[in-house]
C-alpha positions in Angstrom: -25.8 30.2 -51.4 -29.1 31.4 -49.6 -30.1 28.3 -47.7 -29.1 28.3 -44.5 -27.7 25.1 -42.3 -28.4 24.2 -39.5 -25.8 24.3 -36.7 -25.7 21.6 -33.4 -23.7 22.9 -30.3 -22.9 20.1 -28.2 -22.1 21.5 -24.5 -20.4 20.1 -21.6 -21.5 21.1 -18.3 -19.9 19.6 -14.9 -22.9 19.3 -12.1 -22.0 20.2 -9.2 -24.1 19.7 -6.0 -23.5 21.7 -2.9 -19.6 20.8 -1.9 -19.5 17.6 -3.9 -17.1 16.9 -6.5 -17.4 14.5 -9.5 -16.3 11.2 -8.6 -12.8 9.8 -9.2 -12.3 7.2 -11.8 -12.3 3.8 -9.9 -9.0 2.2 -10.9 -7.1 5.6 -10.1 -8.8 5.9 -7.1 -7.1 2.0 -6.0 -3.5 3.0 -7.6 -3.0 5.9 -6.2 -4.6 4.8 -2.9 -2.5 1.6 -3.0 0.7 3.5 -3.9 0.6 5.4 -1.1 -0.2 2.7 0.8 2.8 0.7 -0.3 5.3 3.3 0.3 3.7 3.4 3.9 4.4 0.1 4.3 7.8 0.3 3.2 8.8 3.8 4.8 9.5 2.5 8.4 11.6 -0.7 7.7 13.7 1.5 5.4 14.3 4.1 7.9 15.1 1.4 10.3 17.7 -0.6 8.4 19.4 3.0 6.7 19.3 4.1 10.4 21.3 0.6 11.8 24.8 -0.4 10.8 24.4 -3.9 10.2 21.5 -3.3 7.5 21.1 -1.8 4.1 18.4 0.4 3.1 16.5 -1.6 0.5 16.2 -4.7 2.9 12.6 -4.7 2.7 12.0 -5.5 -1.6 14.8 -7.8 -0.9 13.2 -10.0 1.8 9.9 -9.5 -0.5 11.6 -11.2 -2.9 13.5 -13.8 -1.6 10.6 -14.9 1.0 9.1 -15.7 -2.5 12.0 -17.0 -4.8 14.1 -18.2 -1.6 16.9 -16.8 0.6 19.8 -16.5 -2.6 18.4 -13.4 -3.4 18.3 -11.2 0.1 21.6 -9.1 0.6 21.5 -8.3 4.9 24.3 -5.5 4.1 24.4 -5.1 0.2 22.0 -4.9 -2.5 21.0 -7.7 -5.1 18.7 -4.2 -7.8 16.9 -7.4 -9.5 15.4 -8.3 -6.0 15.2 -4.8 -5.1 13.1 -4.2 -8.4 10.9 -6.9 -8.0 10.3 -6.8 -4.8 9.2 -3.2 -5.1 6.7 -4.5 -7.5 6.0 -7.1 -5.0 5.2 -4.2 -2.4 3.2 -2.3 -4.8 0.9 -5.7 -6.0 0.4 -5.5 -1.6 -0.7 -1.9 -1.6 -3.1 -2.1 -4.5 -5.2 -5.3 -3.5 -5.4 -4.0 0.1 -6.5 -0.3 -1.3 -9.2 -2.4 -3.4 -10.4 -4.2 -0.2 -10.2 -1.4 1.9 -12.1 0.4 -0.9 -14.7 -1.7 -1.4 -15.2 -2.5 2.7 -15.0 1.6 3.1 -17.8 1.9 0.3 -19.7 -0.7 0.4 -20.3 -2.3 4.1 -19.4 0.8 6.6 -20.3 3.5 3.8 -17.7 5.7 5.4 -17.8 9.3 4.4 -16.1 11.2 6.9 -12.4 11.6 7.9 -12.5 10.0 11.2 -14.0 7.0 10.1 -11.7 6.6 7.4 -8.4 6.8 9.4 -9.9 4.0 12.0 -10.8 1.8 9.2 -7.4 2.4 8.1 -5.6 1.5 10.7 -7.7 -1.7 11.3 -7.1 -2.3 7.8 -3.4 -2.2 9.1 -3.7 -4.2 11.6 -5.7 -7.0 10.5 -2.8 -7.1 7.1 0.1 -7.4 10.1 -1.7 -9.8 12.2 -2.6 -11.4 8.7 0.9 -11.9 7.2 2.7 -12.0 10.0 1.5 -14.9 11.8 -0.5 -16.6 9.2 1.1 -16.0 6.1 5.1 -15.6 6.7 5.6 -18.9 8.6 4.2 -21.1 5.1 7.4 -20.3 3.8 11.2 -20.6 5.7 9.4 -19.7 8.9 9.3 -15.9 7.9 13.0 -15.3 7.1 14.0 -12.9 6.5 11.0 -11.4 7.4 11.9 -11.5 10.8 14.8 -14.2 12.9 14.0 -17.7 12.4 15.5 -21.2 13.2 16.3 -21.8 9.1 18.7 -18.2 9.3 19.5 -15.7 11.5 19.3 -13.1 8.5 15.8 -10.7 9.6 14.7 -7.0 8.0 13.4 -5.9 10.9 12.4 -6.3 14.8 8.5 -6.7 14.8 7.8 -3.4 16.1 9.1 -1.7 12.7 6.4 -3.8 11.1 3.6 -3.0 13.6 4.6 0.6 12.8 5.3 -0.2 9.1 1.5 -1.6 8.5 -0.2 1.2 10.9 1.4 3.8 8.7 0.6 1.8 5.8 -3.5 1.9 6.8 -3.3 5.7 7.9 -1.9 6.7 4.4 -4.1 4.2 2.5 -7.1 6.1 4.6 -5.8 9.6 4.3 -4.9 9.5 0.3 -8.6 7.1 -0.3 -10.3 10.3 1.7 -8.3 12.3 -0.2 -9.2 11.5 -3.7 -12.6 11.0 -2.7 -12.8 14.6 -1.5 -14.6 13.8 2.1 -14.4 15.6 5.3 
């Protein structure tokens, strides 16, 4: 029982370097971004329709959905949950491939670090998804009902101001939650 064995410590140290923190995993960093993002997005069009008599709540999913699968499955003043359900998932499949875009355009090509930049790339990021889907990618199908009035129905979600301020909220919280999580200034 004399011999003596040999021990290995394994250690595990975090470097630090003067104010910077260890980097946030990737895929979280687009989730949670895009998460945010989404409920940005949504926040303003459901305040509006709670906030007016002639509209439910959950509009918003609803229209999602039934601008994809067709007009049966939008409720103007009720609510259809299997529309509502996937057209939150819907909504959240928006916020996460524009937090990856705005991600990889933040990181990549303007190498933003700072908070200022951030929030102005956000809300071009905004912008250029409103001017995006609302004129180019709404009227391919039932020219953007319920989106907003067309000639097929007179049902709409929304005035187009709600959406102008639905996808500027959507860029600021996609900017404030990406500079966040990637601890900037």
């Amino acid at each position: 029982m004399g011999a003596a064995q040999p021990q290995i410590r394994l250690e595990w140290r975090e470097r630090r370097i003067a104010g910077v923190t260890p980097a946030v995993h990737r895929t979280t960093l687009v989730a949670m971004t895009g998460l945010a993002g989404a409920v940005g997005l949504a926040l303003p069009a459901v305040l509006y329709d709670w906030a007016n008599v002639g509209h439910s709540a959950l509009e918003l999913p609803m229209a999602a959905t039934s601008w994809v699968f067709g007009l049966s499955h939008f409720a103007q003043n009720g609510y259809q949950w299997g529309s509502i359900v996937v057209g939150m998932l819907l909504l959240l499949a928006y916020g996460i491939a524009t937090a990856g875009v705005f991600a990889a355009v933040a990181e990549r090509f303007l190498q933003l670090r700072k908070l200022p930049g951030l929030i102005g790339a956000g809300l071009a990021c905004g912008f250029v998804g409103w001017m995006f889907f609302w004129y180019t990618l709404l009227p391919i199908a039932r020219g953007g009902a319920p989106f907003h009035a067309a000639a097929l129905s007179t049902l709409f979600v929304a005035p187009a101001w709600v959406f102008v301020l639905a996808f500027a909220v959507s860029g600021l919280m996609t900017a404030l939650v990406y500079a966040r999580m990637r601890r900037t200034s």
